[in-house]
N, CA and C of each residue as an Amber inpcrd file, in Angstrom:
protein
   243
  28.7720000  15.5250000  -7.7500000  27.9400000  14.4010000  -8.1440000
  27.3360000  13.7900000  -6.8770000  26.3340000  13.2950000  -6.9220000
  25.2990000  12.9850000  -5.5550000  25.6210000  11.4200000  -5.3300000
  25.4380000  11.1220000  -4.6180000  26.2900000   9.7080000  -4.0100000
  25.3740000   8.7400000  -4.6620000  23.8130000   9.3830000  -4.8380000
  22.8630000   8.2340000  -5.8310000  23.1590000   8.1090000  -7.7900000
  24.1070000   9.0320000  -7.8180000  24.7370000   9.2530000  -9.4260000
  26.2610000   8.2000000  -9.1140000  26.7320000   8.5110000  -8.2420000
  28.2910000   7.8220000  -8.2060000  27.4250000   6.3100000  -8.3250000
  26.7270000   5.7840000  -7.6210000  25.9840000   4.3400000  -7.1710000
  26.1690000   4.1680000  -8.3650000  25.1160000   4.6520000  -9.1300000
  24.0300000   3.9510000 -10.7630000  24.8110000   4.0900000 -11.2820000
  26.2000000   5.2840000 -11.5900000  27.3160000   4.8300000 -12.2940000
  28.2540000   3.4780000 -11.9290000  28.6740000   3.4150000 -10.7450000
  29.2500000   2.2270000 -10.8650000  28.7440000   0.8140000 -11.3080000
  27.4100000   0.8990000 -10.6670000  26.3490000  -0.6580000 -11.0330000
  26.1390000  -0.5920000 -12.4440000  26.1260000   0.1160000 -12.9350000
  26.1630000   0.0580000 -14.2000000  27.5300000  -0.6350000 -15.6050000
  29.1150000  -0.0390000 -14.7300000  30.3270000   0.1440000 -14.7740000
  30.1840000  -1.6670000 -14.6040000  29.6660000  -2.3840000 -13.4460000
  29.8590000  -3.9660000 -12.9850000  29.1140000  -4.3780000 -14.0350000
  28.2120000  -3.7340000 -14.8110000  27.0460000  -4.9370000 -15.2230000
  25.7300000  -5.2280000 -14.2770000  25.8440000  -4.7000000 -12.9440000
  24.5080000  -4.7730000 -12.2180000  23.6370000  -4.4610000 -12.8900000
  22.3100000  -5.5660000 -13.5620000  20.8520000  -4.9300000 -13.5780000
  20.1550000  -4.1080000 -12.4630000  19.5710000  -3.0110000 -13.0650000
  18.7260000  -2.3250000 -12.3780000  17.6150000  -2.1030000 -12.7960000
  16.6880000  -2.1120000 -12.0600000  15.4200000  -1.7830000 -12.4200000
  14.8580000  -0.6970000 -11.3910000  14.5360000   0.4420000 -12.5130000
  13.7100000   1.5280000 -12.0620000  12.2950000   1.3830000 -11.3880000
  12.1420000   1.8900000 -10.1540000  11.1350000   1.7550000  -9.3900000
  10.7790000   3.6120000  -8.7390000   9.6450000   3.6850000  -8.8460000
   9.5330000   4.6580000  -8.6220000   9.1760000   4.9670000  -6.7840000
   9.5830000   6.4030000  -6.1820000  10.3250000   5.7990000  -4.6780000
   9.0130000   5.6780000  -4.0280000   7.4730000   6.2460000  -4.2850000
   5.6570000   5.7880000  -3.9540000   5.5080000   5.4550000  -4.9950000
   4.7540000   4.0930000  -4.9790000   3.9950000   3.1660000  -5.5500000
   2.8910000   2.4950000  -4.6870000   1.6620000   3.2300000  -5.0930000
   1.1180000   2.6050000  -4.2730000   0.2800000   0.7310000  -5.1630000
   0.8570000   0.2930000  -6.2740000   0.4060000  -0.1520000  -6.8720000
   1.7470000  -1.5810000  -6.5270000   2.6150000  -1.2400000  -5.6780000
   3.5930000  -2.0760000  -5.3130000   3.5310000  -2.0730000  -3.6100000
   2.6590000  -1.9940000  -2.9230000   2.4680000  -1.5700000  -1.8250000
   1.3420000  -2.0750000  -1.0190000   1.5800000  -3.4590000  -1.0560000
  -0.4990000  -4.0180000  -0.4460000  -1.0250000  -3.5810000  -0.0620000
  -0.3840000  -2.7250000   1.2700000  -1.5040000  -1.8010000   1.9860000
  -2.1880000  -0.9650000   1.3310000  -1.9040000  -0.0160000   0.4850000
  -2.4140000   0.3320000  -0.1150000  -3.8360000   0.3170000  -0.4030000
  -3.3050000  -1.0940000  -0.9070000  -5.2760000  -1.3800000  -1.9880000
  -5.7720000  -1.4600000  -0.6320000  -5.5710000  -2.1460000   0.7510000
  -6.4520000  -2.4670000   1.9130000  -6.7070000  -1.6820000   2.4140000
  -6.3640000  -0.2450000   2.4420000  -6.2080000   0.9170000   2.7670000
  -7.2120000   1.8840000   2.0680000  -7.2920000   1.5840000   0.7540000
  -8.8000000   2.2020000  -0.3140000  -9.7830000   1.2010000   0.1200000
  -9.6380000  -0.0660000   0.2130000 -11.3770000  -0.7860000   0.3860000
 -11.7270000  -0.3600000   1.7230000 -10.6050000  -0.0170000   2.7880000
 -11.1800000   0.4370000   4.4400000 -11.9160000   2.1060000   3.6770000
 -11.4240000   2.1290000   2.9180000 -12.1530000   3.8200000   3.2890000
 -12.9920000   3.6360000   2.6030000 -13.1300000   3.1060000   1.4790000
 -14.2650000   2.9880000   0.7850000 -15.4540000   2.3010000   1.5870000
 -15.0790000   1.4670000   2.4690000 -16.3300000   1.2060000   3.3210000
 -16.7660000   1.9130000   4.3420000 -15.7190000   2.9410000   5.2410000
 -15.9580000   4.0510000   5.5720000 -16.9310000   4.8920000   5.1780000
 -17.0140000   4.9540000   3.7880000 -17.4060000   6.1440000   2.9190000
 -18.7360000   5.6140000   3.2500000 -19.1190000   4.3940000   2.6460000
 -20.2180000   3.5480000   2.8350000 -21.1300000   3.5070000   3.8240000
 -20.6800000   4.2210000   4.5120000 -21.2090000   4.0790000   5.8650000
 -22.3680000   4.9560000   6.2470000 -23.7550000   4.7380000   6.6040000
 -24.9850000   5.2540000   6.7720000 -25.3320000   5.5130000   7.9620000
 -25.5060000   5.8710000   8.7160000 -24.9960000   7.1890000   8.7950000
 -23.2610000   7.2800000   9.1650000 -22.2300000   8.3850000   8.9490000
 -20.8950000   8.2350000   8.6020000 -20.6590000   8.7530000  10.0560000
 -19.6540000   8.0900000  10.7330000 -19.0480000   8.8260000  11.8930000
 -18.8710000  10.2730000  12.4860000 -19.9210000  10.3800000  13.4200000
 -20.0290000  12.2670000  13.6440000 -18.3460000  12.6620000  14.6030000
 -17.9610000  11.4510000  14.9360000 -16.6580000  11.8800000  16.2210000
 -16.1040000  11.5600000  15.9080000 -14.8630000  11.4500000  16.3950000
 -13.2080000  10.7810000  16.5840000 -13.8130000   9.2720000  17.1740000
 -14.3120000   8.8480000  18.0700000 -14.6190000   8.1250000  18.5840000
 -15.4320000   6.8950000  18.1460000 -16.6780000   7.7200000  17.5500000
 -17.1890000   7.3110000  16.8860000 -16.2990000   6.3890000  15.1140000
 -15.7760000   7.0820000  14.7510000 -14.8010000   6.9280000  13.5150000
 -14.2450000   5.6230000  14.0900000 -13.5320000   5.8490000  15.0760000
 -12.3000000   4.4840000  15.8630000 -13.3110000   3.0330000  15.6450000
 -14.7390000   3.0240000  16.2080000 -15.3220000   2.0250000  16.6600000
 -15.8100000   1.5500000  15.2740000 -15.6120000   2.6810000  13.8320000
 -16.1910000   2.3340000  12.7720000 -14.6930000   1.3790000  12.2180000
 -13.8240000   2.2060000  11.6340000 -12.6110000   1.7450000  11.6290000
 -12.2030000   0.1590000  12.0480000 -12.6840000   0.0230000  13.1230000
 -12.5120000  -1.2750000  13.8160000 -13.1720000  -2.6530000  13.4760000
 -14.3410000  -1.9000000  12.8860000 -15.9540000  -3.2140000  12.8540000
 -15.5360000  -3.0590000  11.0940000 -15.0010000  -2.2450000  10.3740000
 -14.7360000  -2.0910000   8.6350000 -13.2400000  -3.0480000   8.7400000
 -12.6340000  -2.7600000   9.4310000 -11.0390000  -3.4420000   9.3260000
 -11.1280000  -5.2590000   9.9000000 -12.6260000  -5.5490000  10.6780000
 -12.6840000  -6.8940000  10.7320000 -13.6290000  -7.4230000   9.9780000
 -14.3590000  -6.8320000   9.4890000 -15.2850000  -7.3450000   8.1910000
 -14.3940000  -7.1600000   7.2520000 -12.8450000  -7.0520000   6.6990000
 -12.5590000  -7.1080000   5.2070000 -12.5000000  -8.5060000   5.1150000
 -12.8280000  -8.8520000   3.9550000 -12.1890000 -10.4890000   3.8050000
 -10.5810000 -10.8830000   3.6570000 -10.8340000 -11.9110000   4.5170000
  -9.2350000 -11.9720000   4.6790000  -8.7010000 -12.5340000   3.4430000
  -9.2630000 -13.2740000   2.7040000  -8.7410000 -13.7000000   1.4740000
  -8.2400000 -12.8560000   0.1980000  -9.0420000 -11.6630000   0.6590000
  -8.8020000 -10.4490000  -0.3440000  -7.2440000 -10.1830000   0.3330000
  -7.0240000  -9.8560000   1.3470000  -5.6910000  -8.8980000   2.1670000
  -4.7180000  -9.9000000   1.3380000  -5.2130000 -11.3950000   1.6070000
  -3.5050000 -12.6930000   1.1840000  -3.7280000 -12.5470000  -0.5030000
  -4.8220000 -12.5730000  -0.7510000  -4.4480000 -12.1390000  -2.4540000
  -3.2290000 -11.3710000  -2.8570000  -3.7890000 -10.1390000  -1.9100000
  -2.8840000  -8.8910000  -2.4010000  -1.3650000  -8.9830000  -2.3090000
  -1.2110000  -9.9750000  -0.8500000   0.0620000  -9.6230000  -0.3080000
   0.9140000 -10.7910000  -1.0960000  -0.2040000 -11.9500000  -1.6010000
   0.4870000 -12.8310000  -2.5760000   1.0160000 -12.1440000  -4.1000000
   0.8030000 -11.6210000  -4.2330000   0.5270000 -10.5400000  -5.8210000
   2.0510000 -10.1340000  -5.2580000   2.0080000  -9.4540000  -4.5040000
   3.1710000  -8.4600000  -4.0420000   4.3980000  -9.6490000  -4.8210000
   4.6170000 -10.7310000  -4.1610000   6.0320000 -11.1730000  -4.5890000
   5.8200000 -11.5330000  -6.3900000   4.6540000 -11.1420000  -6.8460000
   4.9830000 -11.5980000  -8.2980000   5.3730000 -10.1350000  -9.1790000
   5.2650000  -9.1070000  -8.7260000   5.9160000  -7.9150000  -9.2650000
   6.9820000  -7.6620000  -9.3870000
């Protein structure tokens, strides 16, 4: 028996609630969503980064144009899940 079967048997054995979480979530995970609007503005991008270099300096000018109110939304959300 695997030491994560002995666990959920005993917490179970006490009465511990558990709640199933699955071990990626990116829907429990703020970065995440901040992580799709950076690329999505990436994507956005006219003309799109020909270098590595180029990419970094895009990356940089997309990651300080997000709105910051959007990032504390998200990360506020987080403790209501």
């Amino acid at each position: 028996m695997s030491d994560r079967l002995i666990v959920t048997a005993r917490l179970q054995e006490v009465a511990v609630p558990h709640m199933v979480r699955p071990a990626m979530s990116p829907d429990l995970n703020p970065i995440e969503h901040v992580r799709d609007q950076l690329k999505q503005r990436l994507d956005g991008r006219t003309p799109p980064p020909r270098d590595l270099a180029e990419l970094r300096v895009a990356l940089v000018e997309e990651w300080n144009a997000l709105p910051q109110n959007n990032i504390m939304r998200l990360v506020r959300s987080y403790n209501i899940r």
